[in-house]
Backbone bond lengths (Angstrom), bond angles and torsions (degrees), N, CA, C in turn:
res aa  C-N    CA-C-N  psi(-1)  N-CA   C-N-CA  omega(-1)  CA-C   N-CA-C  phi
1 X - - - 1.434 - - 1.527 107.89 -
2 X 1.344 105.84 119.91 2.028 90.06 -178.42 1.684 97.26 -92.92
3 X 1.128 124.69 -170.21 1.535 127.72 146.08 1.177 108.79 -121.28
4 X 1.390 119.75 134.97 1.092 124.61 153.47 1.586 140.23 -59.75
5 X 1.512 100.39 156.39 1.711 95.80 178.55 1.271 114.37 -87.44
6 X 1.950 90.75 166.12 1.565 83.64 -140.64 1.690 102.56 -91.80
7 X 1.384 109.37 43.34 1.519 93.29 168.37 1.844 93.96 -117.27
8 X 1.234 109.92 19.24 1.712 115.00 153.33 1.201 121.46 -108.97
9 X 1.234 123.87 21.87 1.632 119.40 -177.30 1.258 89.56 -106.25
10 X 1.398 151.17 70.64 1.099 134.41 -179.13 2.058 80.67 -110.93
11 X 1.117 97.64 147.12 1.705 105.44 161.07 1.441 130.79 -161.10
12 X 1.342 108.80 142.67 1.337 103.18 -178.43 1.344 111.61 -106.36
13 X 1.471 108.40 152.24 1.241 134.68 -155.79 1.677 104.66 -124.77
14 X 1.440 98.42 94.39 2.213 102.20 175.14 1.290 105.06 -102.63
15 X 1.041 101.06 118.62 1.478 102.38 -178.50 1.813 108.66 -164.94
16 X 1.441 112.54 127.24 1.656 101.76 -160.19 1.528 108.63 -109.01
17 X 1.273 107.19 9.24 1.763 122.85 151.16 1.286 129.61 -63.40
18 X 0.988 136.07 49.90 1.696 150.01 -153.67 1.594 100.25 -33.04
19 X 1.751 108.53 -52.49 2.120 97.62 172.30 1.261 133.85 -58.86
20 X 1.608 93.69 -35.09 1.364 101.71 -168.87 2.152 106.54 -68.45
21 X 1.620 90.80 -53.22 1.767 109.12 173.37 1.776 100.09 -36.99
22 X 1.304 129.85 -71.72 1.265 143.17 157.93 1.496 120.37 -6.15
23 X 1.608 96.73 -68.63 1.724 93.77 -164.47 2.072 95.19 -81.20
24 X 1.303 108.44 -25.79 1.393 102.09 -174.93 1.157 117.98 -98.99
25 X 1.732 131.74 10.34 1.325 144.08 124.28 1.658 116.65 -51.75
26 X 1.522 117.07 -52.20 1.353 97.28 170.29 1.450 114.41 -49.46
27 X 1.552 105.79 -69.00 1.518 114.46 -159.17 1.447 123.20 -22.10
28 X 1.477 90.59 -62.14 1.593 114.50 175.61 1.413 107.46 -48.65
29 X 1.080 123.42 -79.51 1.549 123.59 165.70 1.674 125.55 0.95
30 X 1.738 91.54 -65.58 1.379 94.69 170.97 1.610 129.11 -76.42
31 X 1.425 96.16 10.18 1.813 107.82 -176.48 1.674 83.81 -102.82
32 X 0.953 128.47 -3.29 1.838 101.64 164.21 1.839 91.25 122.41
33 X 1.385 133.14 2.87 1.188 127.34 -162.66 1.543 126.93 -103.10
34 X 1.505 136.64 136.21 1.752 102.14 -167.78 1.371 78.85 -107.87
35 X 1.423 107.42 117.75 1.496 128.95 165.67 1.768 112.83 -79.58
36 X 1.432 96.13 120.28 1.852 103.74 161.18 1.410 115.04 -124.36
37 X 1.293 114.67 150.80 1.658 106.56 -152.81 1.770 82.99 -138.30
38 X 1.517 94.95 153.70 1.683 135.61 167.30 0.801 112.02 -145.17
39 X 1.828 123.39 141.41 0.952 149.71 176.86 1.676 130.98 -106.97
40 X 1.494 81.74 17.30 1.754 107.66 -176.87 1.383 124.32 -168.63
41 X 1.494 119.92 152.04 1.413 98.16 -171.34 1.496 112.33 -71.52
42 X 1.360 123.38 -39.43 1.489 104.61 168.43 1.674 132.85 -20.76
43 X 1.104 96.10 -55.01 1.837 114.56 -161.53 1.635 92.16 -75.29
44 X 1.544 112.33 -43.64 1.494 124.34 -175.76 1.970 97.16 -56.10
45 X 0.911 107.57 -59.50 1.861 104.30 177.31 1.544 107.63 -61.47
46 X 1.069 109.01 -52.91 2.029 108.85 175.11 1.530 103.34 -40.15
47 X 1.220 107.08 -65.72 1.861 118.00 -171.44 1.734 98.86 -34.60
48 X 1.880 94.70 -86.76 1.426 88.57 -178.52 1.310 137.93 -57.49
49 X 1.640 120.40 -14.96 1.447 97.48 170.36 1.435 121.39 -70.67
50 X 1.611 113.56 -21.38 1.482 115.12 -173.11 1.603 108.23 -92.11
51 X 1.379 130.00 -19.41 1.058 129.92 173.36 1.253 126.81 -92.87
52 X 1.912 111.01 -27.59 1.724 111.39 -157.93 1.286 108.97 21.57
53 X 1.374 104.52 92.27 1.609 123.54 155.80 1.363 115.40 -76.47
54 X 1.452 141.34 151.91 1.241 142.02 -149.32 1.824 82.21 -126.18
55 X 1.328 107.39 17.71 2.082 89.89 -170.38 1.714 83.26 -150.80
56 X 1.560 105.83 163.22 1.123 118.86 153.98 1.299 134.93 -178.29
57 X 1.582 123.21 131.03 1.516 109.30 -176.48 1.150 118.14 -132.54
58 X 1.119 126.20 97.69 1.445 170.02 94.97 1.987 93.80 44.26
59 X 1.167 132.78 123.39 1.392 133.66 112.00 1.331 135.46 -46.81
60 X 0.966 157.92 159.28 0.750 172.03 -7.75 1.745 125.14 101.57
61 X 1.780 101.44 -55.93 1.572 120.08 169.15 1.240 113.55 -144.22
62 X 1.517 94.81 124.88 1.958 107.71 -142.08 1.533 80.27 -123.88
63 X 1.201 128.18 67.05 2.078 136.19 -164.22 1.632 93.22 47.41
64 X 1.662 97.28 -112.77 1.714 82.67 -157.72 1.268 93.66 -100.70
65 X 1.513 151.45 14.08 1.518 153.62 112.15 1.769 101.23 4.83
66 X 1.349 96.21 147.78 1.992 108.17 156.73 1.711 102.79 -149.20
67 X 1.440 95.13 112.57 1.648 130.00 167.20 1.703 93.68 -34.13
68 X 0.951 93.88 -29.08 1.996 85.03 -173.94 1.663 110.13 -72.95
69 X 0.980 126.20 -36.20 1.063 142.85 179.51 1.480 108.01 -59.87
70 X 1.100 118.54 -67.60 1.543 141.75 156.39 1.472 107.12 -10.11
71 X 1.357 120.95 -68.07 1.410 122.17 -154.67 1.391 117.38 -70.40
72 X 1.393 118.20 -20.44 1.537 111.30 172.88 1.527 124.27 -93.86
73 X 1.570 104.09 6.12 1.365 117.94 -177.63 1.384 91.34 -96.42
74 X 1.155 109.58 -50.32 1.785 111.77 176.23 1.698 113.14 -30.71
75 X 1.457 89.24 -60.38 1.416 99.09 -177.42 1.876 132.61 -50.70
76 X 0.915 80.76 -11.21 1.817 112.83 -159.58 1.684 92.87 -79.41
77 X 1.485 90.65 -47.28 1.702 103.80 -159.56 1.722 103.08 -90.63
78 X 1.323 128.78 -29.74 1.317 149.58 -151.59 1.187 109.41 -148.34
79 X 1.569 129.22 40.67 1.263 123.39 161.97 1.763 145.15 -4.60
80 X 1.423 108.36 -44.96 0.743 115.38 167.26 1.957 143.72 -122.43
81 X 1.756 74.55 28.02 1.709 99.56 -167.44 1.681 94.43 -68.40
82 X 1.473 111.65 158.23 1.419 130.22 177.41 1.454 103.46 -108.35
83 X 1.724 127.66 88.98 1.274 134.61 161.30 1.613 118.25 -65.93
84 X 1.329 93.83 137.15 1.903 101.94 -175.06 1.775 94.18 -122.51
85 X 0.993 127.90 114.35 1.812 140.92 179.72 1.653 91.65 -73.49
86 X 1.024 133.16 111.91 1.439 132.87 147.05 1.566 113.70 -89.63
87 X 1.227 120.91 144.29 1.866 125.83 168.21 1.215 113.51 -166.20
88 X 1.360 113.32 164.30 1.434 122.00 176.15 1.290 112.57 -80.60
89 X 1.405 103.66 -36.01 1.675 111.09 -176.42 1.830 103.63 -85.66
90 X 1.402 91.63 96.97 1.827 87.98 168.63 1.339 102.56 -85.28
91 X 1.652 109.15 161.84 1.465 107.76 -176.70 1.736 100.05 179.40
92 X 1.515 116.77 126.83 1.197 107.56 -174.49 1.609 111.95 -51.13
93 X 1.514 117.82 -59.42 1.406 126.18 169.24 1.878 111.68 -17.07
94 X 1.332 92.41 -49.48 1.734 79.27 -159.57 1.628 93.07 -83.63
95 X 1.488 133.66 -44.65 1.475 137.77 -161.89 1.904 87.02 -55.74
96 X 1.064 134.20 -46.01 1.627 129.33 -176.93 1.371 112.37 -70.74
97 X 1.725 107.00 -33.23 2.096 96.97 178.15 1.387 88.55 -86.58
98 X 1.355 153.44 -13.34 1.413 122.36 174.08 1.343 119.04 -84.79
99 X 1.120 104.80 -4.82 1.952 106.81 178.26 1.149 91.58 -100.46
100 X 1.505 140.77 -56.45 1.672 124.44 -178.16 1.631 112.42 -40.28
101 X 1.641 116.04 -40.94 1.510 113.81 -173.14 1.808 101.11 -87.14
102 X 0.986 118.41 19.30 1.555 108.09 169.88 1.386 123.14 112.83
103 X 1.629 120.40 -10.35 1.504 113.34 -166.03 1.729 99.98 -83.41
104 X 1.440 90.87 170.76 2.066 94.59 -165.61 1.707 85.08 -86.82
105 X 1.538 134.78 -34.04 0.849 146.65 -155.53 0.987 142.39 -143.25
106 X 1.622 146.51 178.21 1.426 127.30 178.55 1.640 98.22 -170.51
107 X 1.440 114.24 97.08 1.357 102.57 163.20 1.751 129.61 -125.22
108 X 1.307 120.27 148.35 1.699 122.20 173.05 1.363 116.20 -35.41
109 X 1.241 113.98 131.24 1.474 106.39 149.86 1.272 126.49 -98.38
110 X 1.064 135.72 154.40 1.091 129.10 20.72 1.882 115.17 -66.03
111 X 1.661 123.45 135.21 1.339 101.98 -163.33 1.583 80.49 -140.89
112 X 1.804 96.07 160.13 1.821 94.67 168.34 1.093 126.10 -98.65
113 X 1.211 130.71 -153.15 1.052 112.95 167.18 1.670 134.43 -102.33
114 X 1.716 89.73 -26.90 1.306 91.10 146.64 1.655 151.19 -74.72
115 X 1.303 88.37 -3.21 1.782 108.02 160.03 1.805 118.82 -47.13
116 X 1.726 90.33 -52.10 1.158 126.13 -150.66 1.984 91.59 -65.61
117 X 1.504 84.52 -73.37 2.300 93.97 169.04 0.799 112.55 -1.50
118 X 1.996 96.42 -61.84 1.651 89.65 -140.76 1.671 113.10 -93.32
119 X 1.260 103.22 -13.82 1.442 114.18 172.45 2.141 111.10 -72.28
120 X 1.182 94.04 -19.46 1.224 110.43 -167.08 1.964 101.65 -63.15
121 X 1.788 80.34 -56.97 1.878 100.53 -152.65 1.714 81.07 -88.58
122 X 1.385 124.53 -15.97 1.565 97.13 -153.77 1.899 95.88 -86.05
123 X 1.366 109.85 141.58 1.772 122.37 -157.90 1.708 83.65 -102.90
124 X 1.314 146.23 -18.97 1.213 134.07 -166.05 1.469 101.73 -120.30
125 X 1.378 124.99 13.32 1.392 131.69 -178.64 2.239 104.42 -67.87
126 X 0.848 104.68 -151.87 1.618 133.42 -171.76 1.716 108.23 -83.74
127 X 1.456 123.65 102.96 1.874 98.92 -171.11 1.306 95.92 108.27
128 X 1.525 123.59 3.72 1.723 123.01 172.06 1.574 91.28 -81.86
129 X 1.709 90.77 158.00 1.514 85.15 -157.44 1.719 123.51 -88.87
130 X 1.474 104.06 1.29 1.564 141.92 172.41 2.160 97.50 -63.93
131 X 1.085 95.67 -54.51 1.742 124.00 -165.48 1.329 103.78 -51.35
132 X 1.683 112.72 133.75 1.350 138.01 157.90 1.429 116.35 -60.11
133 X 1.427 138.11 129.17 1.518 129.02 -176.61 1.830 92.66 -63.90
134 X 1.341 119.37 -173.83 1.661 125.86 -152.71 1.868 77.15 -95.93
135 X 1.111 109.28 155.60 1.662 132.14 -157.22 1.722 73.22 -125.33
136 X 1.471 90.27 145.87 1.327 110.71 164.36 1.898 118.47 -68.96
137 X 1.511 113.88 142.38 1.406 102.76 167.33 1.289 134.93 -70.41
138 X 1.451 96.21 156.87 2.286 91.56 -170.87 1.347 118.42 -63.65
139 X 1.369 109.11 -30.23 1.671 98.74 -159.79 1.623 98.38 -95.28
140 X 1.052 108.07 130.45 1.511 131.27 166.85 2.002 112.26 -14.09
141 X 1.418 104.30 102.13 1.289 109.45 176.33 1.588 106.52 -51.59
142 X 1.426 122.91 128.68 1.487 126.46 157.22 2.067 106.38 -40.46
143 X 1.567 115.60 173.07 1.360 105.52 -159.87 1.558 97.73 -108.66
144 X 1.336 134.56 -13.83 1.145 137.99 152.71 2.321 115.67 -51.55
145 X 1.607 77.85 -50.73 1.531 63.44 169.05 1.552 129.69 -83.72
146 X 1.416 115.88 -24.11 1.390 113.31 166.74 1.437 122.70 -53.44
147 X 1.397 97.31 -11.44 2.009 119.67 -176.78 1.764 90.78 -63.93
148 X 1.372 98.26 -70.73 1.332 132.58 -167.32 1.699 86.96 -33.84
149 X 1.343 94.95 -89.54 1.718 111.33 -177.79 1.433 111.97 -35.42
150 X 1.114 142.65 -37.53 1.701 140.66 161.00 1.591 121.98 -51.61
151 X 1.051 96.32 -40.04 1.606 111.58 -168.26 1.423 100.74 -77.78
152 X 1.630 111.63 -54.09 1.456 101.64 -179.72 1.683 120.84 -51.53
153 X 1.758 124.63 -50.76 0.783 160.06 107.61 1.565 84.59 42.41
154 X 1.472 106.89 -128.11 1.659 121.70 166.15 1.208 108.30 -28.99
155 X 1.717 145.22 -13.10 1.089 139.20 -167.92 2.291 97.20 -76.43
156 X 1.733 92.20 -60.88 1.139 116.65 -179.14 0.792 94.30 -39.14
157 X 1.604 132.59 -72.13 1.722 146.73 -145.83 1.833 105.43 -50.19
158 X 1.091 113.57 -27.93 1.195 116.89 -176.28 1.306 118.26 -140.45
159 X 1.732 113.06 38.71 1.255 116.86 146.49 1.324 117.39 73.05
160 X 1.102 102.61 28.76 1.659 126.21 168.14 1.722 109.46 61.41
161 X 1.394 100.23 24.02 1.567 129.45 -172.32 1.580 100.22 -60.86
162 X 1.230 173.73 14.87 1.166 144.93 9.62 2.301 82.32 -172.66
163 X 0.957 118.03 -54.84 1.575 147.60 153.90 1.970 109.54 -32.69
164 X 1.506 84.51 -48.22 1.876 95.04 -174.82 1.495 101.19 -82.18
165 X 1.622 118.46 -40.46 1.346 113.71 -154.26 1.612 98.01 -80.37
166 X 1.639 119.20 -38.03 1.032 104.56 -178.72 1.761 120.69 -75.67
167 X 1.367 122.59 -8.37 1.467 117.58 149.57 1.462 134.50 -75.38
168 X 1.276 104.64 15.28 1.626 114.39 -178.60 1.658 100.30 -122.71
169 X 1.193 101.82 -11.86 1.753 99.66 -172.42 1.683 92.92 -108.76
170 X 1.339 111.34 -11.31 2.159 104.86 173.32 1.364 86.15 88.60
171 X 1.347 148.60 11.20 1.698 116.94 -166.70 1.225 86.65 -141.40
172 X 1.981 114.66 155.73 1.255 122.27 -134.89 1.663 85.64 -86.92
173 X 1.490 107.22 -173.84 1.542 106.84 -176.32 1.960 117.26 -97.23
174 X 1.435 105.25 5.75 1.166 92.15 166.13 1.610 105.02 -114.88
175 X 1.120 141.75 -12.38 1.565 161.86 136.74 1.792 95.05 -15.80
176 X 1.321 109.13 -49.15 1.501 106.09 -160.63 1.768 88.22 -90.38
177 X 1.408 127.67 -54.42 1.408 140.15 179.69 1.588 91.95 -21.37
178 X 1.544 98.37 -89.17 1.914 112.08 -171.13 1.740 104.10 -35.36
179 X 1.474 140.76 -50.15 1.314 158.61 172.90 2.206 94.54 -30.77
180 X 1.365 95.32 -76.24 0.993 112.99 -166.62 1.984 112.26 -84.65
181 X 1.055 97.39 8.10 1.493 105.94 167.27 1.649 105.44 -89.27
182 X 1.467 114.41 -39.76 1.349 134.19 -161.35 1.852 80.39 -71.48
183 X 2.202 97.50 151.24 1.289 94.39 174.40 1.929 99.03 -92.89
184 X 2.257 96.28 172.91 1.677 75.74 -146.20 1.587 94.23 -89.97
185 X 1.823 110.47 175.05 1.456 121.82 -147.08 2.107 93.04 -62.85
186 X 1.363 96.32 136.62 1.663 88.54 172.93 2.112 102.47 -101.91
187 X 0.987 109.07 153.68 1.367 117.81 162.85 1.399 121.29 -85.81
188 X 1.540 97.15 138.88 1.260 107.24 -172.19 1.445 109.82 -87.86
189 X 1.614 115.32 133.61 1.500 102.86 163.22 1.383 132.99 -36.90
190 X 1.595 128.92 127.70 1.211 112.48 172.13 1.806 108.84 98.19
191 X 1.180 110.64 -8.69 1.559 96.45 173.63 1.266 79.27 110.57
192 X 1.834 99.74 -167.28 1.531 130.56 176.10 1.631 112.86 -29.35
């Protein structure tokens, strides 16, 4: 892992949670980083074209914005920036479309900040450019979570369009809301 110097730690921070952006703008900060923050993808493209930040961490759900969208425009502007996808909604589906569209990374929140570092600085992490996106696991997803995993799935497919996904899945649009309000199904060690 090298670190960089510190007139490359510049990073931007999208994120449309103003506490969360806040407490994990300080943090970072005090890990050695000059944090600039947006709360939209607009401001998120303004930032980096005028700054080229060498870092970046990305949401996921930017209001009715999708962070996925985001990352290959990023790229456009910041060639060689290192995007990290943060969200509430983990989901194999989306952790594989954010590494196909370019991010180095993808982690759950609630996250720390030192999570964040080390995925940040580490050059042999997930998103190396040798590297397979994350392969699904062997043993048979439970059927609540394959729920989970569909929805996100069709969620992506239409751009976190929330109205579209629930007319492609047949189920009404607050049916899918309450679904996706819920945090998503975790597996239990060991099977059932």
């Amino acid at each position: 892992m090298t670190d960089p110097s510190p007139a490359s730690r510049t990073l931007l921070l999208v994120d449309d949670d103003a506490t969360f952006a806040r407490v994990l703008a300080r943090a970072l900060g005090s890990r050695g980083f000059e944090v600039i923050g947006a709360d939209n993808a607009a401001d998120a493209r303004e930032l980096a074209r005028r700054h080229q930040p060498r870092y970046c961490v990305l949401d996921l759900k930017l209001g009715d914005e999708n962070g996925l969208k985001l990352i290959p425009e990023l790229h456009m502007l910041v060639p060689q920036m290192r995007i990290l996808l943060l969200t509430g909604y983990a989901s194999i589906a989306t952790a594989v479309e954010a590494i196909k569209r370019g991010a180095h990374d993808y982690l759950a929140k609630p996250v720390d900040a030192d999570a964040v570092v080390r995925v940040l600085l580490d050059d042999d992490g997930p998103g190396a450019p040798d590297e397979e996106p994350p392969e699904a696991p062997e043993a048979p997803l439970a059927l609540r979570r394959l729920e989970w995993e569909h929805i996100q799935r069709v969620l992506t497919e239409c751009d976190g369009n929330i109205s579209e996904t629930a007319r492609r899945l047949g189920m009404h649009r607050r049916t899918l809301q309450r679904k996706l309000a819920k945090h998503p199904v975790r597996e239990r060690p060991g099977g059932d």
